[in-house]
C-alpha positions as CSV (number, residue, x, y, z in Angstrom):
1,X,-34.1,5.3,73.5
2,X,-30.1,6.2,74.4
3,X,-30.5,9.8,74.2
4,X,-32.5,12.6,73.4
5,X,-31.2,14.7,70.6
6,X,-32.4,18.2,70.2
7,X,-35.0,19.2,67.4
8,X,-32.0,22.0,66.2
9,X,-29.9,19.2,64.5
10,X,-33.2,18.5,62.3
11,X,-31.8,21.4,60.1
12,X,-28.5,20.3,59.9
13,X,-29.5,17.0,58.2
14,X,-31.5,18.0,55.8
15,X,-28.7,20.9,54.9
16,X,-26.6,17.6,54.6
17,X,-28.7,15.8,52.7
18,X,-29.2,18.5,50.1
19,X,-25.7,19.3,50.0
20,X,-24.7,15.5,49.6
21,X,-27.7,15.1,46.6
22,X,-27.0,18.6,44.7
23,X,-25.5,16.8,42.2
24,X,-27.7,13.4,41.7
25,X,-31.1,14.2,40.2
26,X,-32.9,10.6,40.7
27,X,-33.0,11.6,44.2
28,X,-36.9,12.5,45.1
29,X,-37.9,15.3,47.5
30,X,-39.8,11.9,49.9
31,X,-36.0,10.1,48.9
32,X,-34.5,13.4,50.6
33,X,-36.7,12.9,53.9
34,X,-36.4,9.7,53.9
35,X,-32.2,10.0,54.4
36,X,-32.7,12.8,57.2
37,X,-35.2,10.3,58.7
38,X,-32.7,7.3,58.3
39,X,-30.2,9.5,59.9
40,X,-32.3,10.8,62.7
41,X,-33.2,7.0,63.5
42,X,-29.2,6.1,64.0
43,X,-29.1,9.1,65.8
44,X,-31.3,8.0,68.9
45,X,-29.5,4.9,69.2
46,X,-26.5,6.8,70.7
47,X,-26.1,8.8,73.4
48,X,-26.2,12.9,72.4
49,X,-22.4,14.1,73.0
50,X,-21.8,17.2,74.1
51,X,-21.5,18.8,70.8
52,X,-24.3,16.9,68.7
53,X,-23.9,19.1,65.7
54,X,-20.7,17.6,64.3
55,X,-21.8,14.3,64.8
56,X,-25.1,14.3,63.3
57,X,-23.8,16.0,60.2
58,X,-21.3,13.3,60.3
59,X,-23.3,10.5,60.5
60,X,-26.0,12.2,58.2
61,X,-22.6,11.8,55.2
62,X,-22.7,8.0,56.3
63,X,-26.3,7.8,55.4
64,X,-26.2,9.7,52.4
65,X,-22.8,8.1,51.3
66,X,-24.9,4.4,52.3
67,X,-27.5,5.3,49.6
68,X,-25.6,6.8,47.0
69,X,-23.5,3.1,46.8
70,X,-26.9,1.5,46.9
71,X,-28.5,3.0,44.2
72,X,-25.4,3.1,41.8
73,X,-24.7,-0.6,42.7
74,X,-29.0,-1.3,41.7
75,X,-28.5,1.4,38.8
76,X,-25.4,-0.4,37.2
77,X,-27.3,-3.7,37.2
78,X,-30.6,-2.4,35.5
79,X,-28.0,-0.5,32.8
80,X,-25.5,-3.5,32.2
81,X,-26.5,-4.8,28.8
82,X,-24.0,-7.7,27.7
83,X,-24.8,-7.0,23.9
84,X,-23.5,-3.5,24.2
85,X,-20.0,-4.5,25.2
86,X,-17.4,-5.1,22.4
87,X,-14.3,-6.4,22.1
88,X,-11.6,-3.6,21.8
89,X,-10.1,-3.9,17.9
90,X,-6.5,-3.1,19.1
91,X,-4.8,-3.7,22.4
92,X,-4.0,0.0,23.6
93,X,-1.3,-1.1,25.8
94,X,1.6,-1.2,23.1
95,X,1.3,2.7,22.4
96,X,0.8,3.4,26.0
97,X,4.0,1.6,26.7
98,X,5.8,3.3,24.1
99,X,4.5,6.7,25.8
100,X,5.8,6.2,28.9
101,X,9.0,4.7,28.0
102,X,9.5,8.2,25.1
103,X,8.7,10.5,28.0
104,X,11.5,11.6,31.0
105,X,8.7,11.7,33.8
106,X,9.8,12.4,37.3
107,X,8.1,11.1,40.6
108,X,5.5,11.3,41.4
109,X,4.1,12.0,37.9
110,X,5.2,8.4,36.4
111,X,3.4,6.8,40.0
112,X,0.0,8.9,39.2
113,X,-0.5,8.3,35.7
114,X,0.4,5.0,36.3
115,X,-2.2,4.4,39.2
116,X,-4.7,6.6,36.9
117,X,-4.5,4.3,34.1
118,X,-5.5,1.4,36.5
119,X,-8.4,2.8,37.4
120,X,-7.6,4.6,40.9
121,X,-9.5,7.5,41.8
122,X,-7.5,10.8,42.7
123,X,-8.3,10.9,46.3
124,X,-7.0,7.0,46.5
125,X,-3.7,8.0,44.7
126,X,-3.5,10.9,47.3
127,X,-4.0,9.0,50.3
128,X,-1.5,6.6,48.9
129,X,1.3,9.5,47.9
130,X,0.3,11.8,51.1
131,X,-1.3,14.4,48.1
132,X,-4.0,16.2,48.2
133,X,-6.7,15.1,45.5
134,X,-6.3,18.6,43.8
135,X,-2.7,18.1,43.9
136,X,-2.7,14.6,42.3
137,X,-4.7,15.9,39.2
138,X,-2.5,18.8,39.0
139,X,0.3,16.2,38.8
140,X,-1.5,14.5,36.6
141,X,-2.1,17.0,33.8
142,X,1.6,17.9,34.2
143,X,2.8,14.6,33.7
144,X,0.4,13.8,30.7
145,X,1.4,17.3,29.0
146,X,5.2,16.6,29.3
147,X,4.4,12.4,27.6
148,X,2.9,14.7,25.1
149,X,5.3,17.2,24.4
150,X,8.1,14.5,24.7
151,X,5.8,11.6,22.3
């Protein structure tokens, strides 16, 4: 064992954990435990820094974050049904090109539409622009209401 961690951070993780899972109801009261276990088990195989609070709420978000990919990676495969996917009728790209060629958009508004439309998530597009995610959707919805005012 590389350190003895106090019974006080106990708390913390499961404040994590619940904080973390607020919003994804598959996760089970014995899932819930079994994170703050999880975390308390990578816990002991560090030393306890001076200030173990911080850390063991931090690595409590790596275990949550761990399982969160996990179970939307296993619940995308049990979901994917090849016969519900269709061919698209009409290529969308020709009226999307015309949009954006109608309307006068300044940086970064052109950039984050742009980068939306392919699929990047808001706090990607931040990091990438030095924006906040708020910002970027605020961008976003300005940019998108002047292609509509302008198309």
């Amino acid at each position: 064992m590389a350190g003895s961690w106090p019974e006080c951070v106990r708390p913390i993780l499961r404040q994590v954990v619940e904080i973390r899972l607020r919003t994804y109801p598959r996760a089970t009261r014995e899932d819930r435990e079994d994170l703050v276990q999880d975390a308390l088990l990578k816990l002991i195989q560090v030393p306890m820094p001076v200030d173990p609070i911080p850390y063991a709420a931090k690595a409590t978000h790596h275990v949550v974050t761990d399982y969160l990919r996990k179970t939307r990676r296993r619940w995308e495969v049990e979901t994917s049904d090849v016969s519900l996917i269709s061919e698209p009728t009409t290529d969308p790209w020709p009226e999307i090109e015309a949009a954006w060629a109608a309307a006068d958009l300044a940086e970064p508004g052109k950039t984050i539409v742009l980068l939306g439309l392919l699929g990047f998530e808001d706090s990607d597009v931040g990091t990438l622009l030095h924006m906040t995610p708020v910002g970027v959707r605020q961008a976003r919805s300005r940019a998108r209401r002047r292609m509509r005012e302008t198309g």
